[in-house]
C-alpha positions in Angstrom: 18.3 12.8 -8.5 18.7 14.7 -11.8 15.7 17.4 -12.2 17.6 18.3 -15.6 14.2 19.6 -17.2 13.4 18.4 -20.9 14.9 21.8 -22.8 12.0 23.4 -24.7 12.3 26.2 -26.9 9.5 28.6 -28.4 8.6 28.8 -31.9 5.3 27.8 -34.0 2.7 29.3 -32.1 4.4 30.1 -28.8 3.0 33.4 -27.3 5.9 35.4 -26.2 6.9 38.4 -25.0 4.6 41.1 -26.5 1.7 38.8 -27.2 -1.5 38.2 -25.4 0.0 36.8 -22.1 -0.6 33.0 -21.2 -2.3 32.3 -24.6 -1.0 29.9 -27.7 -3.3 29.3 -30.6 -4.0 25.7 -31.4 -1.3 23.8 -32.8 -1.4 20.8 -35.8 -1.0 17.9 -34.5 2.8 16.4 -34.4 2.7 14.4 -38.0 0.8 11.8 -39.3 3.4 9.7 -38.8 4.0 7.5 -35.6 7.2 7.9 -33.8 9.7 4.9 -34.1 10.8 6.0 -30.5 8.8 6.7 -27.4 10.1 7.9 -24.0 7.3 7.8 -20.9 8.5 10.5 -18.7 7.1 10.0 -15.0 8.3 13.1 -12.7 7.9 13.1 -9.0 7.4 16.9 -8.0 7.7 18.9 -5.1 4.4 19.5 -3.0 2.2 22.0 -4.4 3.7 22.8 -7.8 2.0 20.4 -10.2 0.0 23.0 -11.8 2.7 25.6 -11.6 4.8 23.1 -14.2 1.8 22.5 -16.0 1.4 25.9 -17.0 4.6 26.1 -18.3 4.9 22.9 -19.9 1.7 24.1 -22.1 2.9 27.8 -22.5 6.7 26.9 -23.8 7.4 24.0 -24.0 5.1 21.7 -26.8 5.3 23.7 -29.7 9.1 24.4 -29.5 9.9 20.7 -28.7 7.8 20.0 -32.0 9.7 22.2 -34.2 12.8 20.6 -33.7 11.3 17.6 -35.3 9.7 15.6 -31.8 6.5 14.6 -30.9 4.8 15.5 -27.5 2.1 13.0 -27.4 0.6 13.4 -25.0 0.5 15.3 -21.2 -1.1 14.4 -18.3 -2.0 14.5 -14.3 -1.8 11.4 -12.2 -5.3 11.1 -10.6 -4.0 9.0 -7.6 -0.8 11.5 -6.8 -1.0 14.8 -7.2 3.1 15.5 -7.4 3.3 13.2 -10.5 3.1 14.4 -13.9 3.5 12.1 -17.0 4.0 12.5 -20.8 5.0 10.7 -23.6 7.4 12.2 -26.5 8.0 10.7 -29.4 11.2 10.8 -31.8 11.2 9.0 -35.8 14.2 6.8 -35.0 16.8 7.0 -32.0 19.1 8.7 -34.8 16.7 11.8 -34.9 16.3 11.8 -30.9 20.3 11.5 -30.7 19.9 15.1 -32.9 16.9 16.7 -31.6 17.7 16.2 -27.8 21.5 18.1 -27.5 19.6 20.8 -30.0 16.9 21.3 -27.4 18.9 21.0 -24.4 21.7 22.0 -24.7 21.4 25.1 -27.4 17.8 26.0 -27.2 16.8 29.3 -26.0 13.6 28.2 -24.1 15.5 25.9 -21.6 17.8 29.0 -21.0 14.9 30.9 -20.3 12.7 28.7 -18.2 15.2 26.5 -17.0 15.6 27.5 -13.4 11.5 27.5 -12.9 11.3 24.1 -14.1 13.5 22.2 -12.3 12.0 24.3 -8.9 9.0 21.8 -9.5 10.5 18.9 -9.7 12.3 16.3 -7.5 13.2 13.3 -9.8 13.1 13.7 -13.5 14.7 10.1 -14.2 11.7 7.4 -14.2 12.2 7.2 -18.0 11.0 4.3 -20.1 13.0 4.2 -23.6 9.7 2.4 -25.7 9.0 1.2 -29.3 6.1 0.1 -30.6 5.4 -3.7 -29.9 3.9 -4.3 -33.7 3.3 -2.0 -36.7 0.9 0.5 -35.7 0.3 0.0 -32.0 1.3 3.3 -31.1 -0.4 6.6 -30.8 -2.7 7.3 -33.6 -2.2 10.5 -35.1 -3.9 13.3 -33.1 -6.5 15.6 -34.0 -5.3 19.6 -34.1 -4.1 20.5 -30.2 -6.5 22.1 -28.0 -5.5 26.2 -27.7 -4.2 27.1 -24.0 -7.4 27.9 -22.1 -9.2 24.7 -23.2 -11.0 22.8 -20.1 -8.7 19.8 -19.5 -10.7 16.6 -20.7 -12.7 13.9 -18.0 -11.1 11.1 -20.0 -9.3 8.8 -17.7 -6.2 7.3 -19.5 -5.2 4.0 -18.0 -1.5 3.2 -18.2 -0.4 -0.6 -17.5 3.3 -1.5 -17.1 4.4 -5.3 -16.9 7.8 -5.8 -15.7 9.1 -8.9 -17.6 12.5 -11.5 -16.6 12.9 -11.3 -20.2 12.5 -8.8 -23.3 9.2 -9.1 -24.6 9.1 -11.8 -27.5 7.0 -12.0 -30.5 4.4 -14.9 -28.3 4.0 -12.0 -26.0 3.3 -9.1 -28.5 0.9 -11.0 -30.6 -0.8 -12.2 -26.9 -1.4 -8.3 -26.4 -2.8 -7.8 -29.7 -4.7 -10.6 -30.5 -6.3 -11.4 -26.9 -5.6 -8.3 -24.5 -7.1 -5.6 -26.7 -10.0 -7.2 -28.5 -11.1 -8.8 -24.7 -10.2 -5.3 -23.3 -12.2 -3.2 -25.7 -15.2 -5.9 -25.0 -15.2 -4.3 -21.0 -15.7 -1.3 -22.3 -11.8 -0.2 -23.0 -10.6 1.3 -25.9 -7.0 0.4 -26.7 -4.5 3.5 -27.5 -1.3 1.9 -27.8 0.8 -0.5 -26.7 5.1 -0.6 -26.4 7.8 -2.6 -25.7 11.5 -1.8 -24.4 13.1 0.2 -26.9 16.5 -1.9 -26.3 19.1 0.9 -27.8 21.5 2.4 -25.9 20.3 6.0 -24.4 22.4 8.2 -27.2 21.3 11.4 -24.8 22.8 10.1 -21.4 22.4 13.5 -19.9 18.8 12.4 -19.8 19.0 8.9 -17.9 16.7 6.4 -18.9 16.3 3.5 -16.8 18.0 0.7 -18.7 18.7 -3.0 -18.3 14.7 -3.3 -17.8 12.4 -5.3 -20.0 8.5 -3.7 -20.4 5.4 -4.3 -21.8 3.2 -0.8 -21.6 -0.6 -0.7 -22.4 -2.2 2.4 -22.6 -6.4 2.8 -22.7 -8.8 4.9 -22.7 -12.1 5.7 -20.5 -14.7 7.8 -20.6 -14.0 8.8 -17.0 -12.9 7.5 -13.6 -16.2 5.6 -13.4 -16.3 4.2 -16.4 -12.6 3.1 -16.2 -14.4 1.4 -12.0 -16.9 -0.5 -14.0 -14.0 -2.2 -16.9 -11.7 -3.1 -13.2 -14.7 -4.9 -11.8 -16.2 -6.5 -15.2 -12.4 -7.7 -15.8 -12.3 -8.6 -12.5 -15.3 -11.4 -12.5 -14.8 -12.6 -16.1 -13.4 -15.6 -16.0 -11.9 -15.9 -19.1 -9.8 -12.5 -18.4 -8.2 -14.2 -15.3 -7.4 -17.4 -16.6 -6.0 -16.2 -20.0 -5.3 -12.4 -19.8 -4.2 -11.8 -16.7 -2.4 -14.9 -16.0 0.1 -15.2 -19.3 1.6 -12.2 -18.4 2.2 -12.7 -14.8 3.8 -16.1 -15.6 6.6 -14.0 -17.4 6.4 -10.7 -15.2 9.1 -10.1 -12.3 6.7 -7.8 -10.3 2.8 -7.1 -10.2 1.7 -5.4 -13.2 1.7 -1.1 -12.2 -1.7 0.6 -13.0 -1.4 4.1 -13.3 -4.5 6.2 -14.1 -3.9 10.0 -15.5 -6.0 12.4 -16.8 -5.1 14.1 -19.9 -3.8 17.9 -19.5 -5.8 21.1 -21.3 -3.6 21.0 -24.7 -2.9 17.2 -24.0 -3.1 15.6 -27.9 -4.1 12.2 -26.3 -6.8 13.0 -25.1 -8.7 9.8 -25.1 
């Protein structure tokens, strides 16, 4: 597999040589504006070096990423794996990711630097979903300011649901998830941070694979916490109404059983939940 690390330079508020080590200040959040494209980046790492990468994911690599005109939504640990680290990064159209990735990768002076420790952590870097938002504004909201390095990471538990459809997701589908998943959702206790469909472009940065020829749906909530994410899975488990119209209109469309992932959101993580 490809380890080929997401390139990420240091300017805006990266602490570098000469500073206090291991410190950033906080950061602005991205923009107020939602990204038009979304990649969900899913690595598999080597045993043991999770926290080594999330260190220097948080240290170099958000603030230089920004300033090159992307988003890094949001960064987090898989609760149920610990060699799995997931994050979302957002571009304004696939013209500006076609621009911003060969700029980051290819000429930027962080991945030159930090290149070599980065892909040390990692075994796969290509579980890539290339995502748009399925209506207008189901995506991220914009995020407060992002936490400083040294913040303690939150006890949110952010709950992300991937459908697997025969078919690209149509507009029946995207108004079912609007219009019955989140309202019922947020009723058990969830509260609904965005949802995405297949970004159906052709990858413009094929040095980065992205799996393609795949048609998603991708839900992403919010919970207080692990328990309080235990209590929504057993209330949505014993209302009826969620089983016979929730759960099952998806599944009569879906090629596979629906993949749960639960994460919790890194220190300087701007979803934070």
């Amino acid at each position: 597999m490809n380890p080929f690390f997401k390139n990420l330079l240091f300017l805006h508020g990266y602490v570098g040589p000469g500073a206090l080590p291991g410190r950033a200040p906080a950061s602005p959040a991205s923009t107020s504006r939602s990204p038009g494209v979304v990649e969900l980046r899913d690595y598999t790492l080597h045993p043991g070096q999770r926290d080594v990468l999330v260190a220097l994911f948080e240290r170099a690599f958000i603030e230089s990423q920004e300033a090159l005109g992307m988003q890094v939504l949001g960064h987090f640990r898989d609760l149920d794996d610990p060699d799995r680290f997931v994050w979302f990064r957002g571009f304004a159209d696939m013209a500006a990711r076609g621009e911003a990735l060969p700029a980051f990768y290819r000429h930027g002076e962080a991945w030159r630097t930090h290149r070599d420790a980065a892909n040390a952590t990692m075994r796969d870097s290509d579980n890539v979903l290339l995502l748009r938002e399925a209506w207008p504004g189901s995506g991220f909201a914009p995020a407060a300011p992002r936490p400083p390095a040294g913040t303690t990471p939150a006890a949110a538990c952010i709950v992300v649901v991937t459908h697997a459809l025969a078919q690209p997701a149509d507009a029946e589908m995207r108004e079912f998830f609007r219009t019955s998943v989140q309202p019922l959702a947020r009723v058990h206790g969830a509260r609904p941070l965005a949802t995405f469909v297949t970004e159906r472009a052709t990858n413009n940065f094929p040095a980065l694979p992205v799996r393609e020829g795949e048609h998603v749906v991708v839900s992403v909530s919010a919970f207080d916490d692990v328990t309080a994410h235990a209590r929504y899975a057993e209330a949505i488990r014993a209302d009826v109404r969620w089983q016979r119209e929730v759960a099952g209109f998806p599944a009569s469309r879906s090629i596979a059983p629906p993949q749960v992932r639960r994460l919790q959101p890194c220190a300087r993580s701007a979803v934070r939940g």
